[in-house]
Every structure is written in structure tokens, then in C-alpha cells.
Biopython code that builds the backbone (N, CA, C, O; Angstrom):
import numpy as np
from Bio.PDB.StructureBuilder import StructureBuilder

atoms = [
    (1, "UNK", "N", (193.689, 83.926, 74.589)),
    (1, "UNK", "CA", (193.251, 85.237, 75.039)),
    (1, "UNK", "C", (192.094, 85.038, 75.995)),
    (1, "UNK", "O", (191.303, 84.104, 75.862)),
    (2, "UNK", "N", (192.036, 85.694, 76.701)),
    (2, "UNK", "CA", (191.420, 85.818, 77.668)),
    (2, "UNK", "C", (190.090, 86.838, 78.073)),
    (2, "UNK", "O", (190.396, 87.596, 78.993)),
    (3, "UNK", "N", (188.890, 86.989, 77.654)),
    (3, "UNK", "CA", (187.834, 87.749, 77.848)),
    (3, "UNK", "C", (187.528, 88.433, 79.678)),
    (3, "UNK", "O", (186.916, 89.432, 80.056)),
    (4, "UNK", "N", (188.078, 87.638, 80.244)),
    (4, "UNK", "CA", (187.085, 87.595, 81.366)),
    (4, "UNK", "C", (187.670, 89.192, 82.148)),
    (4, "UNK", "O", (188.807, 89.537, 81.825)),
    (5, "UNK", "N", (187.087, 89.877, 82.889)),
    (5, "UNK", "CA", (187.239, 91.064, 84.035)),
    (5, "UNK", "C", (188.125, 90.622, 85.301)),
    (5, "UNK", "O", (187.886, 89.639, 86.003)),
    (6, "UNK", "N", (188.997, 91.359, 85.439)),
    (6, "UNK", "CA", (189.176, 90.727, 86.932)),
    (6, "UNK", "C", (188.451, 91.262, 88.179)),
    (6, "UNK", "O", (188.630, 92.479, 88.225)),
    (7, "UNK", "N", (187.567, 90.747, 89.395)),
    (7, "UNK", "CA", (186.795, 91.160, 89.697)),
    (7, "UNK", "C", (185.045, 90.945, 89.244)),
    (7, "UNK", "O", (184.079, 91.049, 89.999)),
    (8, "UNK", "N", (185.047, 90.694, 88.116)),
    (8, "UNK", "CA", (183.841, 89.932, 87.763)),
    (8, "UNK", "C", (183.650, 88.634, 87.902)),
    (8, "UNK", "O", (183.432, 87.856, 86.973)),
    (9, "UNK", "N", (183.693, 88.471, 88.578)),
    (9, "UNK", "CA", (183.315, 86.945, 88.771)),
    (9, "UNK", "C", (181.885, 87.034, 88.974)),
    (9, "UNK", "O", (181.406, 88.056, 89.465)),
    (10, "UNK", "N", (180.854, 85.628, 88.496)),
    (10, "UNK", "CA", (179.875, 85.464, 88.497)),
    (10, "UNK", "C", (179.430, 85.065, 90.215)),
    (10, "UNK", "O", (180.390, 84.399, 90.605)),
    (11, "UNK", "N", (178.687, 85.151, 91.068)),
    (11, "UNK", "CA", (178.504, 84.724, 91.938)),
    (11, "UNK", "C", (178.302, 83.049, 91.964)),
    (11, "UNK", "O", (178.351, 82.475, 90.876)),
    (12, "UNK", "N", (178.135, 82.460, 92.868)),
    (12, "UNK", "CA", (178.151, 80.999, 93.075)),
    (12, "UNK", "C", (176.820, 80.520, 92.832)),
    (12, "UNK", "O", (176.516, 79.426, 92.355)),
    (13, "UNK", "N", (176.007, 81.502, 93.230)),
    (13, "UNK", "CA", (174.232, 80.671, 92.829)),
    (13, "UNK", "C", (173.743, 80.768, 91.545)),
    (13, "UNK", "O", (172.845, 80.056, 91.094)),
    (14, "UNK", "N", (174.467, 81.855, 90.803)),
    (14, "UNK", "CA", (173.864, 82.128, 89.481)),
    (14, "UNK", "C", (175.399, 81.772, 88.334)),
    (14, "UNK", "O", (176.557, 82.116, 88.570)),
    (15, "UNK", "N", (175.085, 81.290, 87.574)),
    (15, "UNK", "CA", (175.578, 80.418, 86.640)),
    (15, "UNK", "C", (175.754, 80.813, 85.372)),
    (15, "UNK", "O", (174.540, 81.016, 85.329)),
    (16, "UNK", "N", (176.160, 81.156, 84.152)),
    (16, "UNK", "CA", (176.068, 81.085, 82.860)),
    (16, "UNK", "C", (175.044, 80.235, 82.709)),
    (16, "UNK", "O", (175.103, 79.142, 83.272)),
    (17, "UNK", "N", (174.302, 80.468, 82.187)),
    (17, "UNK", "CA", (172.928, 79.148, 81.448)),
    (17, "UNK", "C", (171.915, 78.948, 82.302)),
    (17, "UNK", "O", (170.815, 78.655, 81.834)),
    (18, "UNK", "N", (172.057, 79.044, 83.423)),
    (18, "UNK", "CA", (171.042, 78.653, 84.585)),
    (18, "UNK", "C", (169.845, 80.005, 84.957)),
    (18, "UNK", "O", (170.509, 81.041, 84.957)),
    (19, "UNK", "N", (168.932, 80.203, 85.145)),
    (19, "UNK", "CA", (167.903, 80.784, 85.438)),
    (19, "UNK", "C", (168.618, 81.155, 86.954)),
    (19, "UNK", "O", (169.354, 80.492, 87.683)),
    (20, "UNK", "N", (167.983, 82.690, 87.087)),
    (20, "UNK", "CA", (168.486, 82.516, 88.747)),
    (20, "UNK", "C", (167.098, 82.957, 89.535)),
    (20, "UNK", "O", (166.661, 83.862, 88.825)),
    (21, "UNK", "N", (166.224, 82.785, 90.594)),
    (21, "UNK", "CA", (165.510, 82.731, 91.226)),
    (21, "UNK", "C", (164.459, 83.034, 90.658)),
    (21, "UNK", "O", (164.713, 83.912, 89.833)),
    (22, "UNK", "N", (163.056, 82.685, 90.661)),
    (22, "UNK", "CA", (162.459, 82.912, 89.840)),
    (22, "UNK", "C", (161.706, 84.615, 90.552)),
    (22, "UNK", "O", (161.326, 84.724, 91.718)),
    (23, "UNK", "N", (161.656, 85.714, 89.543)),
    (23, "UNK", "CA", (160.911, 86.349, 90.024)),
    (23, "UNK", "C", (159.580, 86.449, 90.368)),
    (23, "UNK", "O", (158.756, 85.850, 89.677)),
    (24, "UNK", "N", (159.017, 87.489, 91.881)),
    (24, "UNK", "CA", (157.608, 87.397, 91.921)),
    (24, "UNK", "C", (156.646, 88.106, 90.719)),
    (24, "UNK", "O", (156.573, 89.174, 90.110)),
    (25, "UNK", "N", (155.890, 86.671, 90.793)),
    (25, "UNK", "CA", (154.445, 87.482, 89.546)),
    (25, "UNK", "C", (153.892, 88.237, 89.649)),
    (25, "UNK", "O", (153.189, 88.046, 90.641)),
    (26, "UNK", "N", (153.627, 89.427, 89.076)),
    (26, "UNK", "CA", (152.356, 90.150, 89.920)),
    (26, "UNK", "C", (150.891, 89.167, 89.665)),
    (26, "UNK", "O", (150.921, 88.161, 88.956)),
    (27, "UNK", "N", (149.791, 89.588, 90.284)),
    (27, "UNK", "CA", (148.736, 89.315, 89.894)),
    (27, "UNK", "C", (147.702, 89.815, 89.247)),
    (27, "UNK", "O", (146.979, 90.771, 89.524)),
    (28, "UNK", "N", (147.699, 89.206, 88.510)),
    (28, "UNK", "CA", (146.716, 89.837, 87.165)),
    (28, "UNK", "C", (145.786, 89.625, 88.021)),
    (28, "UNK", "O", (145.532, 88.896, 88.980)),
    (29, "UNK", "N", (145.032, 91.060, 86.980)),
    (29, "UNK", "CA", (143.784, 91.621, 87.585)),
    (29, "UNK", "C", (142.594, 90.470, 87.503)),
    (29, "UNK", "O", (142.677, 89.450, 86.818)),
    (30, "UNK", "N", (141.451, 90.844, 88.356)),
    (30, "UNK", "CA", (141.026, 89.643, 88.366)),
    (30, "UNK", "C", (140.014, 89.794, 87.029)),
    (30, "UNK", "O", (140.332, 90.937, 86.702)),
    (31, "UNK", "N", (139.250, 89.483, 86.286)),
    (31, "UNK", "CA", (138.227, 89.840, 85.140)),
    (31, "UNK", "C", (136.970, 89.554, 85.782)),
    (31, "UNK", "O", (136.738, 88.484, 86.345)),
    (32, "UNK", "N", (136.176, 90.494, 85.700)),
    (32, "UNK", "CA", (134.877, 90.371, 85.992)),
    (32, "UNK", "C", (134.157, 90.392, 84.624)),
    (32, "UNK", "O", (134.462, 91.391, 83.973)),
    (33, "UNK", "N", (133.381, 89.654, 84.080)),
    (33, "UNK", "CA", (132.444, 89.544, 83.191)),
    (33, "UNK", "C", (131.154, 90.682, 83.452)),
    (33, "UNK", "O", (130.421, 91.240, 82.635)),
    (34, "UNK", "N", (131.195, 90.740, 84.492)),
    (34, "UNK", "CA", (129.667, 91.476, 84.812)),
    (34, "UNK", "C", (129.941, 93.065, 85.135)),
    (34, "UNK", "O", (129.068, 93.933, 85.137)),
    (35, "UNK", "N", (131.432, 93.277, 85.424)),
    (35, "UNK", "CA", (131.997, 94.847, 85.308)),
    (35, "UNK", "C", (131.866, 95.457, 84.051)),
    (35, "UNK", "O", (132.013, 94.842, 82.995)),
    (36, "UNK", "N", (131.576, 96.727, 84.143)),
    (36, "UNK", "CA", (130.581, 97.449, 83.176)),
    (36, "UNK", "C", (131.881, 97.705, 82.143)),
    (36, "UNK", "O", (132.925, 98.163, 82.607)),
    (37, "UNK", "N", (131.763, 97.395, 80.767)),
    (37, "UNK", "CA", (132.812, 97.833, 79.565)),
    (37, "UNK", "C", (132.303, 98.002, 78.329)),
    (37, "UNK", "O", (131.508, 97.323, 77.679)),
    (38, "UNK", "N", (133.054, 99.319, 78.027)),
    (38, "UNK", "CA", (132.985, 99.591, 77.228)),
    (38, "UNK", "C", (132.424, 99.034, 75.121)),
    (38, "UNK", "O", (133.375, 98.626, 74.454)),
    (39, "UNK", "N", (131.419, 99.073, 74.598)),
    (39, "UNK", "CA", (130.946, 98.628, 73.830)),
    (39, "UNK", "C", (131.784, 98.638, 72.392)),
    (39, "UNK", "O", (131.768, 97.795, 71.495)),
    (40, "UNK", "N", (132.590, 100.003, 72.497)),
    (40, "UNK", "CA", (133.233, 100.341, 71.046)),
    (40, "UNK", "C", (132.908, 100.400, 70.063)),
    (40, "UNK", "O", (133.587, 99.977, 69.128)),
    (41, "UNK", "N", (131.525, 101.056, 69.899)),
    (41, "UNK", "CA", (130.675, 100.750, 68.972)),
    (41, "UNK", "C", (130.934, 102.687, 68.330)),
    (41, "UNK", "O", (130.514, 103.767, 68.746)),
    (42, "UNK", "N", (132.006, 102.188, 66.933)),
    (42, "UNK", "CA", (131.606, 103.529, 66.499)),
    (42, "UNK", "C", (130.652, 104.637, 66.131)),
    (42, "UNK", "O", (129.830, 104.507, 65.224)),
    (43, "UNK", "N", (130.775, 105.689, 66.830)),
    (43, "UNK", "CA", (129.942, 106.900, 66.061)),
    (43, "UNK", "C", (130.206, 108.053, 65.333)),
    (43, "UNK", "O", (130.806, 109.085, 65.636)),
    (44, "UNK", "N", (129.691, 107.717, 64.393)),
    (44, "UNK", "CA", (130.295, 108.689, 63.039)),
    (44, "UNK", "C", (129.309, 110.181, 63.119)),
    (44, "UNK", "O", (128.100, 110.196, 63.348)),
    (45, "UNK", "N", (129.992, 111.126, 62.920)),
    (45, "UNK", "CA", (129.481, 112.686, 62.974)),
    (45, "UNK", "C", (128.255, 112.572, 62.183)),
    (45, "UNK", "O", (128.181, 111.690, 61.327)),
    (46, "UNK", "N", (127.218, 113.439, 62.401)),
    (46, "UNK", "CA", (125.717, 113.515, 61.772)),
    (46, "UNK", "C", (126.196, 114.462, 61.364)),
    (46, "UNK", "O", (125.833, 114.452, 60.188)),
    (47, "UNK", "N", (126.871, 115.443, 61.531)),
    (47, "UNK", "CA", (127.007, 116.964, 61.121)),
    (47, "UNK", "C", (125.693, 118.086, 62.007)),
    (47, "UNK", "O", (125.669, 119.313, 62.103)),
    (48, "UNK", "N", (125.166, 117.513, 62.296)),
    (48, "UNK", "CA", (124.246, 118.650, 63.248)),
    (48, "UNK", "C", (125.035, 118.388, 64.391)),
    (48, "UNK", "O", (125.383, 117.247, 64.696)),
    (49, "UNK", "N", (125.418, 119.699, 65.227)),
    (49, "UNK", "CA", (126.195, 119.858, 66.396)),
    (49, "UNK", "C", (125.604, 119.324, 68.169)),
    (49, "UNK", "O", (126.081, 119.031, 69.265)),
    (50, "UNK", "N", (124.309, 119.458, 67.495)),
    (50, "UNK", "CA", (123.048, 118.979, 68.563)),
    (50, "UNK", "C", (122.980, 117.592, 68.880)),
    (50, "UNK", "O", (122.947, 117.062, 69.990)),
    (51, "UNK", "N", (122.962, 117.002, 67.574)),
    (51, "UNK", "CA", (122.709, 115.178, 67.383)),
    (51, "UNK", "C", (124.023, 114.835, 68.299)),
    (51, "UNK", "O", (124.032, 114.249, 69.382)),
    (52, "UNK", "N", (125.252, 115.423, 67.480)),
    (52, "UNK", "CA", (126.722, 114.894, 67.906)),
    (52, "UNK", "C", (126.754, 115.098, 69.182)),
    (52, "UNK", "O", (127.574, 114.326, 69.679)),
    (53, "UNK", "N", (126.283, 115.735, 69.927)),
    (53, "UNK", "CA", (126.402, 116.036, 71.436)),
    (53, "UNK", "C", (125.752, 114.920, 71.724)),
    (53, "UNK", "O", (126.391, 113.991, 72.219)),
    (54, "UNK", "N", (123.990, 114.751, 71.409)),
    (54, "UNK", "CA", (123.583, 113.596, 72.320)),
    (54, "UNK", "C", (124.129, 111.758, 71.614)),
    (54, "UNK", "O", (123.918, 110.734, 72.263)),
    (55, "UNK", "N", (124.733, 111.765, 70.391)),
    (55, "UNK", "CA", (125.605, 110.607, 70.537)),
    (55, "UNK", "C", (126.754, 110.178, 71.231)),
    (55, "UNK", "O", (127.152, 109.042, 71.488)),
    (56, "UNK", "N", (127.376, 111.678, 71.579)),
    (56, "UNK", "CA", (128.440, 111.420, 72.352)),
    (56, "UNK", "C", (128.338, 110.982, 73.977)),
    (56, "UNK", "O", (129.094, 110.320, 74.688)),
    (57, "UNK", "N", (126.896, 111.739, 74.264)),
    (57, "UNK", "CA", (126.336, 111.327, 75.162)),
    (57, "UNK", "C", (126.075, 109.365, 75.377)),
    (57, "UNK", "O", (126.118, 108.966, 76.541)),
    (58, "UNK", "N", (125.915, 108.681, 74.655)),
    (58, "UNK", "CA", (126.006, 107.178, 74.728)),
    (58, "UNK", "C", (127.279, 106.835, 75.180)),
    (58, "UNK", "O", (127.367, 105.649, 75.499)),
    (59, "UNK", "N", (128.425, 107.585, 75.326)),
    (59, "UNK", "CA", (129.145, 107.059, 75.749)),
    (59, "UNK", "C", (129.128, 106.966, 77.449)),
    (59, "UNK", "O", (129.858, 106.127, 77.978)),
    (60, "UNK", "N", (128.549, 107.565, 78.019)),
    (60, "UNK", "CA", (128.189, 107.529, 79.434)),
    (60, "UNK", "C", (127.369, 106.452, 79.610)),
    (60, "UNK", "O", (126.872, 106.569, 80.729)),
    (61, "UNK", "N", (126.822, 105.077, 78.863)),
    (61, "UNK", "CA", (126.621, 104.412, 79.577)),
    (61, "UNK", "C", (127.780, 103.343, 79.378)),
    (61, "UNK", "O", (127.656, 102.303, 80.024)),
    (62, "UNK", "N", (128.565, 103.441, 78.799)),
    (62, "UNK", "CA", (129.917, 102.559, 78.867)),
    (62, "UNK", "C", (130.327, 102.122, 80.363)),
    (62, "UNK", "O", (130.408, 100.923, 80.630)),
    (63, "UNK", "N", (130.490, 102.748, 80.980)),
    (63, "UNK", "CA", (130.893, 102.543, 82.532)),
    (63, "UNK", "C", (130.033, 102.424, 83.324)),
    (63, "UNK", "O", (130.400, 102.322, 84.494)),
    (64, "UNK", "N", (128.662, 102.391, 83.051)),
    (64, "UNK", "CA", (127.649, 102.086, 84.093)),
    (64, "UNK", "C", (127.045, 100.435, 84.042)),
    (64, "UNK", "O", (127.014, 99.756, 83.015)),
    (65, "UNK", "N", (126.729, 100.126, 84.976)),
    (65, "UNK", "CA", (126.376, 98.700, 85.043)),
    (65, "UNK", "C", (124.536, 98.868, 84.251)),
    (65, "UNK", "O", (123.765, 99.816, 84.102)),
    (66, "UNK", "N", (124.497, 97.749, 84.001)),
    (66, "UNK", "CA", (123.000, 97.827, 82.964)),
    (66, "UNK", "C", (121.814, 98.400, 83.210)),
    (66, "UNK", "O", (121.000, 99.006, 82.513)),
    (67, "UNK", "N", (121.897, 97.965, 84.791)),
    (67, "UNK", "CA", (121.050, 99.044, 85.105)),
    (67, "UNK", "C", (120.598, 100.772, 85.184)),
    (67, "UNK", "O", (119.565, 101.400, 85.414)),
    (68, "UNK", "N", (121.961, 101.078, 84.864)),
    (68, "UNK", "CA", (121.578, 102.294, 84.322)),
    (68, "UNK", "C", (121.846, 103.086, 83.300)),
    (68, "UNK", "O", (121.849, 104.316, 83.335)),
    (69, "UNK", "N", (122.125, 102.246, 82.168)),
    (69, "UNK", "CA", (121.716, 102.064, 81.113)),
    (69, "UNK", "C", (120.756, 103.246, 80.418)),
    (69, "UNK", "O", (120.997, 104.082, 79.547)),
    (70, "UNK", "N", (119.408, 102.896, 81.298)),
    (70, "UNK", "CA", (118.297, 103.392, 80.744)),
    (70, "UNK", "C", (118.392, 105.090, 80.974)),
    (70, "UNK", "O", (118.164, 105.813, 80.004)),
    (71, "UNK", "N", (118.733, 105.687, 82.285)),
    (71, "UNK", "CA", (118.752, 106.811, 82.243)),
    (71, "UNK", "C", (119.372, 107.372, 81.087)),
    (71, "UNK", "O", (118.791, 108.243, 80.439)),
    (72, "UNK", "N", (120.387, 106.994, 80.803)),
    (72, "UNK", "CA", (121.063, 107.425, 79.681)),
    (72, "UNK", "C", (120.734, 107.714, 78.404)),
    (72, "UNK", "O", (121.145, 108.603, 77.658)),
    (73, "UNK", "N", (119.413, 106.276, 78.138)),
    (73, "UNK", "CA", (119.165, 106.259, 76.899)),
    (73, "UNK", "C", (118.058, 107.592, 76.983)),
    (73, "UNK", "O", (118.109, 108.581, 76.251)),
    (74, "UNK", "N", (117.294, 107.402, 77.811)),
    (74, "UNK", "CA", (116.140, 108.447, 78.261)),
    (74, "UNK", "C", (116.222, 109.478, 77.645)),
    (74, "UNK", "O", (115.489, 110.005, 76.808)),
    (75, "UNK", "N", (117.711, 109.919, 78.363)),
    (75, "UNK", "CA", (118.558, 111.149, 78.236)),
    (75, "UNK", "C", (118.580, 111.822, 76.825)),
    (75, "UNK", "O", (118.164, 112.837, 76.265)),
    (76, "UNK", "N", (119.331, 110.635, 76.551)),
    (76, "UNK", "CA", (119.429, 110.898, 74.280)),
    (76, "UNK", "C", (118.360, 111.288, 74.133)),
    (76, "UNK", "O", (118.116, 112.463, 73.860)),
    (77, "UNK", "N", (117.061, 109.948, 74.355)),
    (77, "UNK", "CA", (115.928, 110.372, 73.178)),
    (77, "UNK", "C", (115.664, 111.624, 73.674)),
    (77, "UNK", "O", (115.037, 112.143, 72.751)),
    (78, "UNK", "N", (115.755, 112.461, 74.584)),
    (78, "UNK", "CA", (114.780, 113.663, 75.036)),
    (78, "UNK", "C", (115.627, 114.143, 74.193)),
    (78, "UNK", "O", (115.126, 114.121, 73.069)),
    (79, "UNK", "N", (116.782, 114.612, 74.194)),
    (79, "UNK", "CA", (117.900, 115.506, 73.294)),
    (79, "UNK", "C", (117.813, 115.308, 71.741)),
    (79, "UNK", "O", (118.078, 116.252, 70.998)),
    (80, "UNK", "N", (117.405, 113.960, 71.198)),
    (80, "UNK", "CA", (117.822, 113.728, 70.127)),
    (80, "UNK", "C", (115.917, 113.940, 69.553)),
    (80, "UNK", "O", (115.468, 113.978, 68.408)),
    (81, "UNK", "N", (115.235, 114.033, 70.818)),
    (81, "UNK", "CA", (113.490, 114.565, 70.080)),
    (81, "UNK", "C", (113.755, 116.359, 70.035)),
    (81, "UNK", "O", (113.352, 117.039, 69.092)),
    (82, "UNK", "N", (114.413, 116.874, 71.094)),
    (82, "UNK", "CA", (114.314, 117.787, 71.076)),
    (82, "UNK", "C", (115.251, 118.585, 70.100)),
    (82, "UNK", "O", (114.962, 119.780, 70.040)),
    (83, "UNK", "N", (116.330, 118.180, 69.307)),
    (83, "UNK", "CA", (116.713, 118.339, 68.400)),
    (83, "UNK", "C", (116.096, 118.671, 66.835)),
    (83, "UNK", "O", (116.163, 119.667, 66.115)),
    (84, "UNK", "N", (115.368, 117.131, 66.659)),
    (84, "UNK", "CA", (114.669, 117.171, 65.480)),
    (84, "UNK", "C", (113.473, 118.099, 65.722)),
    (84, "UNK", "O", (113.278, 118.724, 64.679)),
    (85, "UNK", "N", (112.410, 118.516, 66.870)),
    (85, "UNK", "CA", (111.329, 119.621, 66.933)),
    (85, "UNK", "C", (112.195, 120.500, 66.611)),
    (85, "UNK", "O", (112.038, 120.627, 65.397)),
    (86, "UNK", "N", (113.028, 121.198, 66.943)),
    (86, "UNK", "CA", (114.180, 122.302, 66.488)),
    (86, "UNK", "C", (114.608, 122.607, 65.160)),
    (86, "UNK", "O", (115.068, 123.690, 64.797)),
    (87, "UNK", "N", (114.387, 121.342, 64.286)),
    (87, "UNK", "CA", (114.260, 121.392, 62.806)),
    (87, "UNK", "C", (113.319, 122.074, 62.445)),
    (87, "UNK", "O", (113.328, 123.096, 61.758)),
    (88, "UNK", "N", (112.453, 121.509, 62.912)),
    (88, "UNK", "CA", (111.039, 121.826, 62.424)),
    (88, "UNK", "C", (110.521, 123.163, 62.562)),
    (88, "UNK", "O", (109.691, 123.540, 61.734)),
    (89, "UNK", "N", (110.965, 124.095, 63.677)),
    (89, "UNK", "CA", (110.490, 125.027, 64.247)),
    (89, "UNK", "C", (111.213, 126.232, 62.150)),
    (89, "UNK", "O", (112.287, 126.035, 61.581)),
    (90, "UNK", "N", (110.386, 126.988, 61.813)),
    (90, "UNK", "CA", (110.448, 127.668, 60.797)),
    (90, "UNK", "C", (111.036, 128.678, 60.933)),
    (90, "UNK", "O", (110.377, 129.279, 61.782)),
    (91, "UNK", "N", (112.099, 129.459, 60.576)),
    (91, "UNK", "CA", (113.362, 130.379, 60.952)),
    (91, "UNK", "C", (112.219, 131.812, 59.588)),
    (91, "UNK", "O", (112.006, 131.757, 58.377)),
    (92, "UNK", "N", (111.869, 132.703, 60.513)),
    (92, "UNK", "CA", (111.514, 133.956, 59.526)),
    (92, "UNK", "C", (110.254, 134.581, 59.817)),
    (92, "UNK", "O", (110.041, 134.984, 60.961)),
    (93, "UNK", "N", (109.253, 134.728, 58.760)),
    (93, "UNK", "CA", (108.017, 135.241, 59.053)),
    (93, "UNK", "C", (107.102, 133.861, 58.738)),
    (93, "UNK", "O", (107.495, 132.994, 57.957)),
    (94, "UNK", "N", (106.038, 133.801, 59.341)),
    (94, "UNK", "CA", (105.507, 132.967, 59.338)),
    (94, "UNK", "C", (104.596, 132.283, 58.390)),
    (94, "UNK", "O", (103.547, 132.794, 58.781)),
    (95, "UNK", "N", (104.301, 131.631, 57.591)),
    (95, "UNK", "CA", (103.342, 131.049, 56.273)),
    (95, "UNK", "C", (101.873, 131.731, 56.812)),
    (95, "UNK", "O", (101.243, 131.839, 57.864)),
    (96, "UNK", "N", (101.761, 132.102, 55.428)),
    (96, "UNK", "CA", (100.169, 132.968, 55.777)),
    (96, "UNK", "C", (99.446, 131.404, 55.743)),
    (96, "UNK", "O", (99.682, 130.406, 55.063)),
    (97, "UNK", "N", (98.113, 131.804, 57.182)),
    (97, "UNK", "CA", (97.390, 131.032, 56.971)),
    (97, "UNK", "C", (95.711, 131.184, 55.939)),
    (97, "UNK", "O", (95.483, 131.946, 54.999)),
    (98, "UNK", "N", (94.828, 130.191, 56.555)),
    (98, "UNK", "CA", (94.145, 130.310, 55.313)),
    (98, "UNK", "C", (93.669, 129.593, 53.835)),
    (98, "UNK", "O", (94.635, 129.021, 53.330)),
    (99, "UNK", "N", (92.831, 129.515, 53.279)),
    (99, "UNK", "CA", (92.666, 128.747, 52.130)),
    (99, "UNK", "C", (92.737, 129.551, 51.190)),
    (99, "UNK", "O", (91.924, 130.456, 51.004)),
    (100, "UNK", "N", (94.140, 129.210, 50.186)),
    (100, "UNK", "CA", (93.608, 130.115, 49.065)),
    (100, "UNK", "C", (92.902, 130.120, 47.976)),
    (100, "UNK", "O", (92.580, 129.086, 47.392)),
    (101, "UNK", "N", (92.566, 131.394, 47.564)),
    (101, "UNK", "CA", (91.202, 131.676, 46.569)),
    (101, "UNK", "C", (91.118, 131.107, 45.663)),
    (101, "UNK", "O", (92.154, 131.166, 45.001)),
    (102, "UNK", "N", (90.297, 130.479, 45.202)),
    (102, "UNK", "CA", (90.526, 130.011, 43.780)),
    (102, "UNK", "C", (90.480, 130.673, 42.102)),
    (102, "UNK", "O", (89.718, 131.512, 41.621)),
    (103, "UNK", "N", (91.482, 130.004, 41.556)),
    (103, "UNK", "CA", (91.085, 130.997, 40.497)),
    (103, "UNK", "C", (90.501, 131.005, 39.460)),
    (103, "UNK", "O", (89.348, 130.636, 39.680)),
    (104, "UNK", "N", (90.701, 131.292, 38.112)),
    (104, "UNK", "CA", (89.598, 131.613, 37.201)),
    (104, "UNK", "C", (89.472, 129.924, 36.798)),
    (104, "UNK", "O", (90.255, 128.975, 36.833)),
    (105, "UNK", "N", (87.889, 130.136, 36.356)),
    (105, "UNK", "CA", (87.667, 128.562, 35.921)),
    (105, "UNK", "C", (87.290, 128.814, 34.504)),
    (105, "UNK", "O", (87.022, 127.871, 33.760)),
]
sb = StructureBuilder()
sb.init_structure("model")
sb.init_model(0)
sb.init_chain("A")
sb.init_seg("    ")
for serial, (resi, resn, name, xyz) in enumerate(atoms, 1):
    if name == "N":
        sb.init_residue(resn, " ", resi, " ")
    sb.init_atom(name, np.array(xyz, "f"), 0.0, 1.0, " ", f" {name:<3s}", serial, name[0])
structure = sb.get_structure()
């Protein structure tokens, strides 16, 4: 019995078993060591909506080269000071001031 197509025939350069021309490689990208990447350094939710904003904010220096870096960090601490004063600030009427009286001795 007979498998073969009629009309299929294999061409003459390419073979059963044989490799046929080798294809072109692309070229891998080149790697720069000193191109700015990403750290992957997880950040887990604080639960204050304020904090989570300026952690998410660290991710903007992922793509910047080291040098600017710092703006970034700048950035946080002002957000992440101005956050915690925001704690602090007292939600109501205000604590009487004053020393109080003393009492019976």
C-alpha cells in the first residue's frame, strides 16, 4: 500500500530528515544593565487611602534612571508627612484648655 499523494512530491532541496535553510534570527534585544527596571518590591495596602496613594506613588521611580529617584522619594515623604499631620489634626470641638483645679485634699 501506498501512502504517498500524487502531486506531493517533496521538492529536491528539502528532504525527509534534513533541516531546510536555516531561518533568520531575530535579534535579541540588547540588555542594558544601567536601563532603569523595575524593583518588584511588593506593597501591601496600609488601609489609609492617603498612605496607599503615596506608596503607589514609588512606583514612578521604577522607570526613571537613579537620578531621579530622589524627586520621587521627596514626593512620598511630603505626602506620607502630610498624611500622618492629618491624623493628628482632632475631628470636633476642641479640648478645653487650661490647668485643671484641683480638688479636695
Amino acid at each position: 500500500m501506498n501512502d504517498s499523494v500524487p502531486g506531493a512530491e517533496l521538492p529536491e532541496a528539502v528532504t525527509a530528515g534534513e533541516p531546510g535553510p536555516p531561518a533568520e534570527a531575530e535579534p535579541e534585544p540588547a540588555y542594558d544593565p544601567a536601563a532603569p527596571a523595575p524593583l518588584n518590591v511588593p506593597r501591601v495596602p496600609s488601609g489609609n487611602a492617603d498612605v496607599d496613594a503615596q506608596l503607589d506613588r514609588l512606583a514612578d521611580a521604577d522607570h526613571l534612571a537613579t537620578d531621579g529617584h530622589v524627586e520621587v522619594y521627596e514626593d512620598v515623604h511630603r505626602g506620607l508627612r502630610d498624611a500622618l499631620t492629618a491624623l493628628d489634626v482632632r475631628q470636633g470641638a476642641p479640648a478645653p484648655s487650661g490647668h485643671p483645679t484641683a480638688g479636695p485634699r
